[in-house]
Residue, then its C-alpha position, 0 to 999 in steps of 0.5 A: x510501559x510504551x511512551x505514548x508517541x509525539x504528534x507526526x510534523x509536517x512531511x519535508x518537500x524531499x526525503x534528502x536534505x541539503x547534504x544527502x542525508x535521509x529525513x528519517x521518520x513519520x510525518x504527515x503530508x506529501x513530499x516530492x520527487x525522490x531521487x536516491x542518487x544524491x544519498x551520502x554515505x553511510x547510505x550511499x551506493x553505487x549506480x551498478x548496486x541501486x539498479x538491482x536493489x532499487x524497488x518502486x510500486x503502486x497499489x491502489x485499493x476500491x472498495x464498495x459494499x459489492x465488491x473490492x479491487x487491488x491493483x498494483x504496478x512494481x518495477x523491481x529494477x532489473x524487471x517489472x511487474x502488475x497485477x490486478x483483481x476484483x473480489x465480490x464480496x457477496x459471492x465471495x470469489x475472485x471474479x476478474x484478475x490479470x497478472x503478468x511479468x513486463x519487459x525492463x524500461x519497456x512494459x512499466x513505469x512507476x513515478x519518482x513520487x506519489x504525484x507521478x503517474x504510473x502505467x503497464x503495458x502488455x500487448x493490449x493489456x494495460x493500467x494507467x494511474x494518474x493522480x492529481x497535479x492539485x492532489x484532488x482527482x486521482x484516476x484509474x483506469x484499466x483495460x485487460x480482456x473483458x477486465x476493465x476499470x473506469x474509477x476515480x477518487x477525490x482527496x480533495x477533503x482527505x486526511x493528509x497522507x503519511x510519509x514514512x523514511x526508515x533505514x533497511x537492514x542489508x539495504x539502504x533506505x525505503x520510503x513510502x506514501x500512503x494515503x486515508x481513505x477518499x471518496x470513490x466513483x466509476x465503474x468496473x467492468x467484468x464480462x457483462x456484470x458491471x459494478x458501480x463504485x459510487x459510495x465506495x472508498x479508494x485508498x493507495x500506496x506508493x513505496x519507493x526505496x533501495x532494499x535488501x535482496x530477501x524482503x518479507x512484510x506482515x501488512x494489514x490496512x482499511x479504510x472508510x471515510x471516517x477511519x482507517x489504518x495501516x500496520x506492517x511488520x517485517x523489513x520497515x519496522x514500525x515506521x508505517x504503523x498510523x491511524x486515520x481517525x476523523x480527518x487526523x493522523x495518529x502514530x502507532x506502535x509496533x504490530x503484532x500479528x496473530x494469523x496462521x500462515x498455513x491457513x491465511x483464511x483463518x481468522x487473524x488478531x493483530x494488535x499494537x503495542x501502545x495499546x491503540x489498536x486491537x483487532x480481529x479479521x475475518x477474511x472472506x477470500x484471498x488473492x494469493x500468487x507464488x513465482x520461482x524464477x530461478x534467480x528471484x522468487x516470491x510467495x504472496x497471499x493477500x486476504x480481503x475481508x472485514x476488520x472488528x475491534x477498536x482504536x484509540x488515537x491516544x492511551x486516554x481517548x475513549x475505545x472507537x468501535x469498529x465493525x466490519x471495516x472491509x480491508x486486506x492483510x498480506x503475507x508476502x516474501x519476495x528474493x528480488 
């Protein structure tokens, strides 16, 4: 039988303590600025190293009952990257997508820490995330032909974030914010077909850490203003597994995903091992990209649809009901 797991404490200031060790673990809140400069050994590598093992991004997730967006911007190191798309939900395709490979130090920046702001320059193209210096009003915008993005989200009332530390196989060490849904607003812009955000849900995900040269993940997460969750499995292990349940935050056990990979709009049945979640997802389209460059290489669907089924914050609650809670899974591999 799985034991159930302890209560998440309260997330540290820095992700190092006083003498280079990483604070392994979940916890509940925001940490600061993360440098894994001062890592000590066994953990520690060289500056050469990090700067070809070193992956940052920002994702953020805009979600109404018309449409849903994903936007991410990543820097790998050695070079960068962003994407973005808007899927309407009811004509069930891709409307708008941007994607595009930057100039190392030059077309992106991702912050040092989930309050830090991130941008993607590209020749008139670009993406600018600015989250709150108080944590409340988090700002997107994003401009990409006749793509364009007016949103923001409160967090002044959310849920607290989770902040996970974990080691990496045949890396070093990865950490990860990710935050509950939040009350959204704005606009999204597509050609002439505009999209109101108001009354929908924004949600996002700040990753930084020192990984291996291939990492792959199973990912599913959604979110509204009462629930939501996050679920990997793959390169961090259970370490992100929690749930958002009204205004607290839960760990879960391991994910197991049931999916063909073939065939990512299938339905999906992903479960947790603590008996705490079970689920079932309908995807309705996907967003989905494959790149060879030689010395690097990736493969990535993400599937947006709607999850059904139920959770539980613990084995004794009563079975929450969930329906249609729209949301993403991802496959994805990267040889970075």
């Amino acid at each position: 039988m799985t034991l159930p797991l302890p209560p998440l404490l309260p997330a540290p200031g820095n992700v190092l303590s006083a003498d280079g060790q990483p604070r392994f673990g979940r916890f509940a809140g925001a940490t600061g600025e993360i440098d894994w400069s001062a890592l000590a050994p066994p953990y520690a590598r060289s500056g050469w190293w990090r700067r070809f093992h070193h992956k940052r991004w920002q994702y953020v997730a805009l979600s109404t009952a018309e449409l849903f967006c994903g936007i991410a911007i990543v820097d790998v190191g050695w070079t960068n990257t962003a994407f973005a798309y808007a899927f309407d939900r009811r004509q069930r395709k891709v409307v708008a997508a941007f994607s595009q490979d930057g100039v190392p130090g030059l077309s992106a920046q991702v912050g040092d820490g989930p309050g830090a702001a991130s941008r993607f320059r590209w020749f008139g193209n670009r993406i600018d995330y600015r989250p709150a210096a108080d944590g409340s009003e988090h700002g997107l915008q994003l401009r990409c032909g006749r793509f364009e993005i007016d949103a923001v989200f409160d967090a002044t009332e959310a849920a607290p974030l989770l902040l996970a530390v974990g080691p990496i196989e045949k890396g070093s060490v990865h950490a990860t914010q990710k935050s509950s849904g939040m009350p959204l607003g704005g606009q999204v812009r597509v050609g002439g077909q505009r999209y109101d955000l108001s009354g929908g849900v924004a949600s996002f995900d700040y990753s930084n850490g020192l990984l291996a040269r291939e990492t792959a993940w199973l990912w599913a997460s959604a979110h509204d203003l009462e629930c939501g969750f996050n679920l990997q499995a793959g390169y961090f292990g259970q370490q992100e597994n929690v749930l958002w349940l009204d205004g607290q935050l839960h760990p879960l056990g391991p994910a197991r995903f049931d999916f063909d990979p073939a065939a990512p709009l299938a339905p999906w049945h992903i479960v947790t091992d603590d008996g705490l979640l079970d689920l079932h997802f309908q995807p309705a389209g996907a967003r989905h990209e494959n790149k060879n460059l030689l010395i690097a290489a990736s493969r990535y669907v993400q599937a947006i649809g709607t999850f059904s089924g139920w959770v539980k914050p613990r084995r004794d609650a009563a079975a929450r009901p969930l329906e249609q809670l729209v949301g993403v899974t991802e496959d994805h591999f990267s040889r970075w």
